[in-house]
C-alpha positions in Angstrom: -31.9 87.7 86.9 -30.5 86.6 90.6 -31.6 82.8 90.0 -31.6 81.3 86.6 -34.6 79.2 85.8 -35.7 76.6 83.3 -39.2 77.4 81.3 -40.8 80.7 83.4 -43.2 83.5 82.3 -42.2 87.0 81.4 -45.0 90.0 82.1 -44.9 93.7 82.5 -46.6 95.5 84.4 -46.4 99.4 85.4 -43.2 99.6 83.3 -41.3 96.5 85.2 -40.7 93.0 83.6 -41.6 90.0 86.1 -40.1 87.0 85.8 -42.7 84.4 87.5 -42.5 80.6 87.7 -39.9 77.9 86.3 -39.7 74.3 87.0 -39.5 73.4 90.5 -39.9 77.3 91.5 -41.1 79.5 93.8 -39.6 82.7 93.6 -40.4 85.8 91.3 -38.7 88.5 89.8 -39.0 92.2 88.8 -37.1 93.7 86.1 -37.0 98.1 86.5 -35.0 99.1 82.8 -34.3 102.5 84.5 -32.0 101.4 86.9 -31.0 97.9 84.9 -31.4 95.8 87.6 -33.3 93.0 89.3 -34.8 92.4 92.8 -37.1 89.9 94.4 -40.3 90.3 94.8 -42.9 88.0 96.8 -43.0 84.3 95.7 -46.1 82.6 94.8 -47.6 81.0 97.4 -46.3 77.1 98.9 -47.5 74.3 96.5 -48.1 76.8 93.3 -45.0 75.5 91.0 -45.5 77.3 88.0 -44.3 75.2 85.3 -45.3 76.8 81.5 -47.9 78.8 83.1 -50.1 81.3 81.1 -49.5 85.5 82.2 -51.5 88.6 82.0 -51.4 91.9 83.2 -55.4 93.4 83.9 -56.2 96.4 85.9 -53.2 96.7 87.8 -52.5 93.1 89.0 -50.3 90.4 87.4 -52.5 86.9 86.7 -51.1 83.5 86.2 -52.9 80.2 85.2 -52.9 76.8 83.3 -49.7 75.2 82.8 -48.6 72.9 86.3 -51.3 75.5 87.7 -54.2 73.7 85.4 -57.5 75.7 85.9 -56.2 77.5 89.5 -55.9 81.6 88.7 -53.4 83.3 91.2 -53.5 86.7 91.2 -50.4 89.6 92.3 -50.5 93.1 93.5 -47.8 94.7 93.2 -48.7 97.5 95.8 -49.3 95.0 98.5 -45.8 92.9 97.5 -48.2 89.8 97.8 -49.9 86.7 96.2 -53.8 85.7 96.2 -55.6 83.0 94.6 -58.8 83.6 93.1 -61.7 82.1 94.0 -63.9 80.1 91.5 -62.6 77.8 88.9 -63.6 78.0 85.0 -64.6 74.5 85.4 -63.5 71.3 84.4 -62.3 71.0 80.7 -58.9 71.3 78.6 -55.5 72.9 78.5 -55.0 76.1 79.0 -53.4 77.8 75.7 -53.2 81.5 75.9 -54.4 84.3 78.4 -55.1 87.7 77.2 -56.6 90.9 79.2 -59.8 93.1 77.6 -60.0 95.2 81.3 -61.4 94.5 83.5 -61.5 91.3 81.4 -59.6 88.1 81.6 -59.9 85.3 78.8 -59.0 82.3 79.2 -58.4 79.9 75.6 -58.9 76.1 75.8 -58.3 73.6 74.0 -60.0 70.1 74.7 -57.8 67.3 75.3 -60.1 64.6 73.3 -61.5 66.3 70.9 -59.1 69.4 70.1 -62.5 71.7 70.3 -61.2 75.5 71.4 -63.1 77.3 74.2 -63.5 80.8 76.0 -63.6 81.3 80.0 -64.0 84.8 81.0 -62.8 86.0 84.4 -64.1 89.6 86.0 -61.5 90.8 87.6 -63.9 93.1 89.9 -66.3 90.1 90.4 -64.0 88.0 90.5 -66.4 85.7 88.6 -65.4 83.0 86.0 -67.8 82.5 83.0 -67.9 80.4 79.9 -68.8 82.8 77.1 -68.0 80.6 74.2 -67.6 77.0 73.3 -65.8 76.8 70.0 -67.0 76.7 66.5 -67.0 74.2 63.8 -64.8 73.7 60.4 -62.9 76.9 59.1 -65.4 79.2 58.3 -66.3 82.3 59.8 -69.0 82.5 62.5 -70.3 82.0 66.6 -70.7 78.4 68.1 -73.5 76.8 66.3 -73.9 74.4 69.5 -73.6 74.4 73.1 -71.2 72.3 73.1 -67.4 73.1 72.3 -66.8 72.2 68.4 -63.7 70.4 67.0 -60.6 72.4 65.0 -58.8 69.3 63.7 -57.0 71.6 60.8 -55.7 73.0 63.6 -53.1 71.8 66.6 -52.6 74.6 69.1 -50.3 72.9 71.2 -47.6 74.1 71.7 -49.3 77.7 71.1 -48.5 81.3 71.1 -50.7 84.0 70.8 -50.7 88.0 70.5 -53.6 90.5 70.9 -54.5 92.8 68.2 -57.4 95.5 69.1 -59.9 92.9 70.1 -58.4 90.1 68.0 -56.5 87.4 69.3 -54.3 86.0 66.9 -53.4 82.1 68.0 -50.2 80.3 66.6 -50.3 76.5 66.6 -48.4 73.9 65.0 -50.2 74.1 62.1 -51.9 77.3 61.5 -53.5 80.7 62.7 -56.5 81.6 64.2 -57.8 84.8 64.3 -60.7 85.1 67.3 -62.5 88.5 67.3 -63.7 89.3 71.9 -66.4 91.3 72.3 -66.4 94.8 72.3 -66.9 95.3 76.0 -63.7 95.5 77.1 -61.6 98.7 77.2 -60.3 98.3 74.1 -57.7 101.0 72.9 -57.8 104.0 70.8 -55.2 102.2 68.7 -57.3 99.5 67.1 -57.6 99.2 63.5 -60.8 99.4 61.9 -60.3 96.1 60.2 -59.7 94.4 63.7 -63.7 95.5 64.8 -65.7 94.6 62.2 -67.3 90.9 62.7 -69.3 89.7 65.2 -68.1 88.5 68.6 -66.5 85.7 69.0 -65.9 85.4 65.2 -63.3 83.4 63.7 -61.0 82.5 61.1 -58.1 80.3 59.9 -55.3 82.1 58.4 -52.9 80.1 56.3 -49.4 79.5 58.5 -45.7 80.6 57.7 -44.8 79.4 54.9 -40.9 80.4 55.8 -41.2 78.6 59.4 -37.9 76.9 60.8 -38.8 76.0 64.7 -41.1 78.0 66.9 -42.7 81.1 66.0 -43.0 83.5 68.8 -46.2 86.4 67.4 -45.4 89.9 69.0 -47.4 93.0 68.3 -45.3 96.0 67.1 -46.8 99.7 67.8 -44.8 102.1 65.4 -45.3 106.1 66.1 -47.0 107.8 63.7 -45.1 109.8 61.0 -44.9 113.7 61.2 -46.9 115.7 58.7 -44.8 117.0 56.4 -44.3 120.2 56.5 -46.1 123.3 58.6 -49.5 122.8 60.0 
């Protein structure tokens, strides 16, 4: 990078790493591998310090939230070199713990500050409409909200959290476990999702037991392998 920075987001988009945010910064980043090199790109916008903030990459635009940022959702387009901030709020509730993109889908994870309850935001990115679609479900069974109300996880402490998307699972690391949190099925989705990841119902969970190996954080990455040839003709 041209600036080095303490605690920023990586995200790609359209084959280039962007490095947004940091503490006390402005500027942002864009990484092209095919020429190894990095330039500037437009900052985010005057009084958006993005310390810790949450990144996706949805139908052709960069989003950033949660963090310093709280509930505010910034948006980047990458054609246009520039910054916006989407209108609408999720609404008053917890701390942001992981973003991921079902196009033209955003969700947005919470967890509540008081009560450790997990919730869902979803953000149309061609609306540009927040709504909450689900508010957390109770003990460590299987199963939607059984309330309206967002439901405590107290075997669970997502914060600090990291989270990777599988097909339409979301597969959340906290402190102390794993959740596994089936989105709906309206999103786009991906012709590379494994039949396991689509049964259940939406919004679906489950605790998975945790590492038994861990030694610090655990950062979750999804892998795609190739397939294998056929062997042999035909």
């Amino acid at each position: 990078m041209g600036r080095a920075r303490a605690r920023p987001r990586l995200a790609a988009l359209d084959g280039r790493v962007y490095a947004l945010g940091g503490d006390c910064e402005l500027a942002v980043e864009s990484y092209d591998p095919r020429g190894d090199r990095w330039r500037p790109v437009a900052p985010l916008p005057r009084g958006a310090f993005a310390v810790t903030p949450l990144a996706a990459a949805c139908s052709g635009r960069l989003y950033l939230t949660g963090g310093s940022l709280a509930a505010r959702l910034l948006a980047y387009e990458p054609r246009r070199d520039e910054w916006d901030e989407c209108p609408g709020s999720p609404g008053p509730g917890g701390r942001a713990v992981a973003l991921v993109a079902r196009p033209p889908w955003l969700y947005r994870l919470e967890q509540q500050r008081d009560r450790g309850a997990l919730a869902v935001h979803r953000y149309n990115t061609a609306g540009r409409v927040w709504t909450r679609v689900w508010a957390g479900a109770a003990g460590t069974g299987p199963g939607p909200s059984p309330g309206p109300g967002p439901c405590p996880l107290p075997e669970l402490r997502l914060l600090p959290a990291r989270c990777a998307l599988l097909g339409r699972a979301v597969y959340l690391l906290g402190g102390a476990g794993l959740l596994r949190l089936l989105l709906p099925r309206d999103g786009a989705g991906g012709e590379g999702e494994e039949e396991e990841e689509q049964e259940g119902e939406d919004f679906s969970y489950r605790l998975l037991p945790p590492c038994p190996q861990a030694r610090g954080p655990l950062l979750p990455v999804v892998l795609a392998l190739p397939e294998s040839p056929r062997d042999g003709p035909g």
